[in-house]
C-alpha positions in Angstrom: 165.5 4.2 67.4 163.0 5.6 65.3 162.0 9.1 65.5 158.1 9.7 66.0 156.5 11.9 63.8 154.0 14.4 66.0 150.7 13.9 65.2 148.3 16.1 63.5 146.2 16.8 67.3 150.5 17.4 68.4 151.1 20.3 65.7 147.5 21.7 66.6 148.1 22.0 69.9 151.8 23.5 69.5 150.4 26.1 67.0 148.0 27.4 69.2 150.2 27.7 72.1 152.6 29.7 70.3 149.6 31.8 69.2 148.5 32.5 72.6 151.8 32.8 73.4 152.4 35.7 71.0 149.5 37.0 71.9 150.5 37.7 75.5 153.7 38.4 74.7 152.3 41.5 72.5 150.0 42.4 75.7 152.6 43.0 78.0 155.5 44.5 75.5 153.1 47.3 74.4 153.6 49.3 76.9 157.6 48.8 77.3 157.6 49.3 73.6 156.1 52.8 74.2 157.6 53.8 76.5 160.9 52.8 74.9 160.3 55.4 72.3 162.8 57.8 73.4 164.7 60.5 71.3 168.2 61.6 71.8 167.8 65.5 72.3 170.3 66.6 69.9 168.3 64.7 66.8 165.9 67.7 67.4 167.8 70.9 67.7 166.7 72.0 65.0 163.3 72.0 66.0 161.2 74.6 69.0 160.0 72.7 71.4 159.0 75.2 74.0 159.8 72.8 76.8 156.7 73.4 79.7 156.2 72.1 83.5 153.2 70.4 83.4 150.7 71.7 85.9 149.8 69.6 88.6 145.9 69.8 88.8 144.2 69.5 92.0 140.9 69.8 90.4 139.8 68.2 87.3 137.3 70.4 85.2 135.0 68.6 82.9 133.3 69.8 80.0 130.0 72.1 80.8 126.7 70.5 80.8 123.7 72.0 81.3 122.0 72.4 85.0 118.7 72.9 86.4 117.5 74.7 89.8 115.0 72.0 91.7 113.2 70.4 94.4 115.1 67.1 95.4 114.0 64.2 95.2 111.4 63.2 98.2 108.3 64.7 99.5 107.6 68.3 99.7 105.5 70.6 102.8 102.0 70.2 101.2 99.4 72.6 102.9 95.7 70.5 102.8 93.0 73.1 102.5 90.5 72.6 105.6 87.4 74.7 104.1 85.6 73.0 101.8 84.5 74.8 98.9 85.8 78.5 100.7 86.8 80.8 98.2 90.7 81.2 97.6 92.4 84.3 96.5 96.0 84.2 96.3 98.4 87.0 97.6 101.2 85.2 96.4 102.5 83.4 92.7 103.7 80.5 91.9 107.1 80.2 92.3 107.6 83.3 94.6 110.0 83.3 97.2 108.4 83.5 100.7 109.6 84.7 103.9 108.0 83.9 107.6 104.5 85.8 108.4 104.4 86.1 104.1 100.6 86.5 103.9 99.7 83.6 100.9 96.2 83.8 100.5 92.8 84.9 102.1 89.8 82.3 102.5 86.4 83.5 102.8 83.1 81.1 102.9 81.0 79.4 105.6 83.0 76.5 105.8 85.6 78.5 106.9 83.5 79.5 110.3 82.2 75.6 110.6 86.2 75.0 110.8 86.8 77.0 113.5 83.8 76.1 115.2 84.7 72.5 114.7 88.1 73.2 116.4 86.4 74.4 119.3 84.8 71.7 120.0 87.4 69.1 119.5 89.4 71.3 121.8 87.0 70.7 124.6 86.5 67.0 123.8 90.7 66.4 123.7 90.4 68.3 127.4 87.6 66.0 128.5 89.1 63.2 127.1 92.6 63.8 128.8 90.7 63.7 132.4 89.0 60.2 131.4 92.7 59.0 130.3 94.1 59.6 134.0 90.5 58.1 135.8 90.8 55.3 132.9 94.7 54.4 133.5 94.5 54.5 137.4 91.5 51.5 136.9 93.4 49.8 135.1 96.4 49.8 137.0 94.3 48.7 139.5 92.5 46.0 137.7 89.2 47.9 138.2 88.3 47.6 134.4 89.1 45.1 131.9 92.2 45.1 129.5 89.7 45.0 126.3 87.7 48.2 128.0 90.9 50.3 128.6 92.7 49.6 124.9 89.6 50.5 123.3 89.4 53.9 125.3 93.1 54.2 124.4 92.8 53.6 121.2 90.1 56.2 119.9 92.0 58.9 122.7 95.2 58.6 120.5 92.8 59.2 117.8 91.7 62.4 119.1 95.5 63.5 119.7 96.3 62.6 116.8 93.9 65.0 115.2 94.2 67.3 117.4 97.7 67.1 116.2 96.4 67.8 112.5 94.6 70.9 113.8 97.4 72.8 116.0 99.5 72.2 112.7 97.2 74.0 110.1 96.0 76.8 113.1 99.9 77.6 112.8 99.5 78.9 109.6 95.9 79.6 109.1 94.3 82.3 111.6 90.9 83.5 111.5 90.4 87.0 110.6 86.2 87.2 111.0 83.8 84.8 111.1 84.1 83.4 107.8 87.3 84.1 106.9 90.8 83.5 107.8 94.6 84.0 106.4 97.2 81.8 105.0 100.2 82.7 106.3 104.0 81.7 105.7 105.9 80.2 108.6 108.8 79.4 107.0 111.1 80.3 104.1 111.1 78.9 101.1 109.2 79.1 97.0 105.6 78.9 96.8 103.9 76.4 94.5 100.1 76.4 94.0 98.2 73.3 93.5 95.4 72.5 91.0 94.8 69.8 93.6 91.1 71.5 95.1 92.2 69.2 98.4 95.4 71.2 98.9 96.4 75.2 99.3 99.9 74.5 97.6 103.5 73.6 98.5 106.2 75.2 100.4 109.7 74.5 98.7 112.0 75.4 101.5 115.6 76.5 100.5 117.1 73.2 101.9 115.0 71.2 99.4 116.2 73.5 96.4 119.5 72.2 94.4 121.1 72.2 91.1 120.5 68.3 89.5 122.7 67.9 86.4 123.1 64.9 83.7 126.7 63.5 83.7 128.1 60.7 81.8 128.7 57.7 83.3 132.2 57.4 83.4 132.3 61.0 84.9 129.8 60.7 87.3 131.1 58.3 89.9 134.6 60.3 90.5 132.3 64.1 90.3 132.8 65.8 93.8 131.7 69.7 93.0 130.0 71.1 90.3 131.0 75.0 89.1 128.3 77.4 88.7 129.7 81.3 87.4 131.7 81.7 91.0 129.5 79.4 93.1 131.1 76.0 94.0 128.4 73.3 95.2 129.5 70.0 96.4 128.1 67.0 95.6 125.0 65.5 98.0 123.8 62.6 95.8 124.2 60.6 92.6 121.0 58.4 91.3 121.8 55.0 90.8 119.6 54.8 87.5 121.9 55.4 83.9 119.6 57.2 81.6 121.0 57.2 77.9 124.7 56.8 79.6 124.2 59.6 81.8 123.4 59.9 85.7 121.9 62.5 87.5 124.0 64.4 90.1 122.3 66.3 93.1 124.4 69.4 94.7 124.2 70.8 97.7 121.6 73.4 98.5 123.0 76.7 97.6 121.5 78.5 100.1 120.2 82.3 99.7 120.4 82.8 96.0 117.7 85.1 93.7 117.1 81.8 91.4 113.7 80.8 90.3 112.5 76.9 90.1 113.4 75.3 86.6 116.0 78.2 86.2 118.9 76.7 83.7 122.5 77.1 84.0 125.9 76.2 82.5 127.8 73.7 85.1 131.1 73.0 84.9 131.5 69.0 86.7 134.7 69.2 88.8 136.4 66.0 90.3 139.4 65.6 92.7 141.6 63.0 91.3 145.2 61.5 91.5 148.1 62.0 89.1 146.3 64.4 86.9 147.6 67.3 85.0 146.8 70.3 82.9 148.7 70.3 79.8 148.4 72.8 76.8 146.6 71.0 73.6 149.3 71.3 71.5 151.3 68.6 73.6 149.0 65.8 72.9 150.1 63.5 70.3 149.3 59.4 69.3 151.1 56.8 69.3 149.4 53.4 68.3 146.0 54.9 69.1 147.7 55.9 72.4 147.7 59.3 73.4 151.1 60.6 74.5 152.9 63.6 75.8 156.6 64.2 75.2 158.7 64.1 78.2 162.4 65.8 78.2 165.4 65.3 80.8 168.4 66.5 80.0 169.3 64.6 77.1 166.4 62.5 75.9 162.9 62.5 75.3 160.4 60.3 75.4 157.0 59.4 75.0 154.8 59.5 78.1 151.1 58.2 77.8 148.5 59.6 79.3 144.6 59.1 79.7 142.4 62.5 78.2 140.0 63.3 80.6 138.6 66.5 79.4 139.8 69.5 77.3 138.8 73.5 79.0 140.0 76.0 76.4 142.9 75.3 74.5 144.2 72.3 77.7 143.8 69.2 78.2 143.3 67.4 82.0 144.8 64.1 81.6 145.6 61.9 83.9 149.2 60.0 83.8 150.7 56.8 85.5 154.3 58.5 85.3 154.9 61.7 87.0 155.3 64.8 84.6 158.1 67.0 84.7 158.7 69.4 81.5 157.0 68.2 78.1 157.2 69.7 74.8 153.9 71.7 73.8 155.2 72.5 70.0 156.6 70.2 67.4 155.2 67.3 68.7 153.8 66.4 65.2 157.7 66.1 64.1 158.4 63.6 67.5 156.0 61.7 66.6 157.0 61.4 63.0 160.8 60.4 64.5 158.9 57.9 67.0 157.3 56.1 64.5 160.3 56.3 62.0 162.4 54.4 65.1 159.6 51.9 65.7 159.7 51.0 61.9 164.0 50.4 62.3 
């Protein structure tokens, strides 16, 4: 019988496979191949090693980026101004810090007295109004007065609460000192932000609105849980969804009672929880076919350990490491490496 020769589509398809072959084959012996790079002890004697314990970081530090004091994100306490055209002067700066019953401003004008008189006498239409609402409902519970009648008497006396509403709101912080003027005054805590706005007073920041937003990159950002400030540590509230440039802003928690000022810039350190991380000294870090590694030692062999460099603080590294770390050589490591490579090539 005849032996077949294969066909040119045959040897085609057999090349490939052992290319794809090879190819996977290479894929998953990388890694056995270095971590098979080990080095009896005693071929180093000569050399220092200064053998470490690597530390066991809880807390990852990333490298400082630059923070800014803010509003968050969302609306702020605007303050409408009810006089038209009254004149404004300001007790207060922009950007002050403010504390309840803070005098902000004094208004002075006619419009100030038409307000109050105004407020009088929506005051007695709201109380004549509330007695029509009871006689109104008890008709119409009753089926004294038609459904259209009673919803249109309900609808304009919600509009009169509603303003009313308005009113008791602004009369909380604006009391009439004469008859035409009157007194901004502070309820609350917070920074003070005048408006060029003739419609509005200003803005009331208050201190649970105020955080530290900083820009971190992308492949930080989603593992960040506190950012370091000096000696302040802030958690995390929010992250923006939106990359910018390959960075995403990161929102902290309001720090509370602090002397900053809006806009105020700081150093912040990013800080992140993570698994199977470590703090290493520099010198420790070598590469191995574009790998960084660490040198492990037992008793009588070392070997190269990779690791993953997350960030370097000072003169260590935080990296993170898929093989738990015991005591690793922080000098020499130029001359392991040398020996690793010279066993690879054997």
């Amino acid at each position: 019988m005849k032996r077949r020769t294969p066909s040119r589509l045959t040897a085609t398809l057999n090349l490939i496979a052992n290319i794809l072959g090879l190819a996977l084959l290479g894929t998953v012996t990388a890694p056995n191949a270095l971590a098979a790079k080990s080095i009896a002890v005693e071929q180093v004697s000569n050399y220092e090693l200064r053998p470490q314990t690597a530390e066991t970081a809880e807390v990852v530090t990333f490298s400082p980026v630059t923070g800014r004091y803010q509003a968050t994100p969302g609306s702020v306490l605007t303050l409408a101004n009810p006089f038209e055209n009254a004149a404004v002067d300001y007790a207060v700066v922009d950007g002050q810090a403010l504390e309840p019953g803070t005098l902000i401003a004094q208004l002075n004008g006619p419009s100030v007295e038409h307000f109050f008189h105004r407020v009088d006498m929506l005051q007695e239409q709201y109380a004549v109004a509330t007695k029509q609402y009871q006689n109104k409902k008890r008709l119409f519970e009753n089926n004294a007065i038609a459904a259209d009648e009673w919803q249109q008497f309900l609808t304009q006396y919600i509009n009169l609460s509603d303003a009313l509403h308005d009113i008791n709101v602004m009369l909380r912080r604006v009391t009439q000192t004469g008859e035409q003027s009157a007194q901004l005054i502070a309820t609350e805590s917070g920074i003070w932000r005048t408006s060029t706005n003739s419609q509005q007073l200003g803005s009331l920041l208050t201190k649970e609105r105020l955080a530290v937003v900083a820009e971190i990159p992308l492949a930080q950002a989603k593992n960040i849980t506190h950012v370091q400030i000096n000696s302040l540590q802030l958690p995390v509230r929010q992250r923006e969804q939106t990359v910018r440039n390959g960075f995403v802003r990161v929102w902290s928690e309001p720090p509370g009672q602090v002397a900053w000022t809006i806009d105020q810039r700081f150093t912040v350190e990013p800080q992140a929880k993570l698994e199977n991380t470590y703090r290493v000294p520099a010198s420790a870090i070598a590469t191995l076919q574009d790998q960084a590694v660490v040198f492990s030692i037992d008793n009588s062999t070392i070997k190269a350990v990779p690791v993953e460099l997350l960030s370097l603080q000072n003169a260590h590294y935080f990296v993170l490491s898929a093989t738990a770390l015991n005591r690793i050589a922080t000098n020499s490591v130029a001359a392991l490496k040398v020996i690793a490579n010279e066993q690879e090539a054997q």
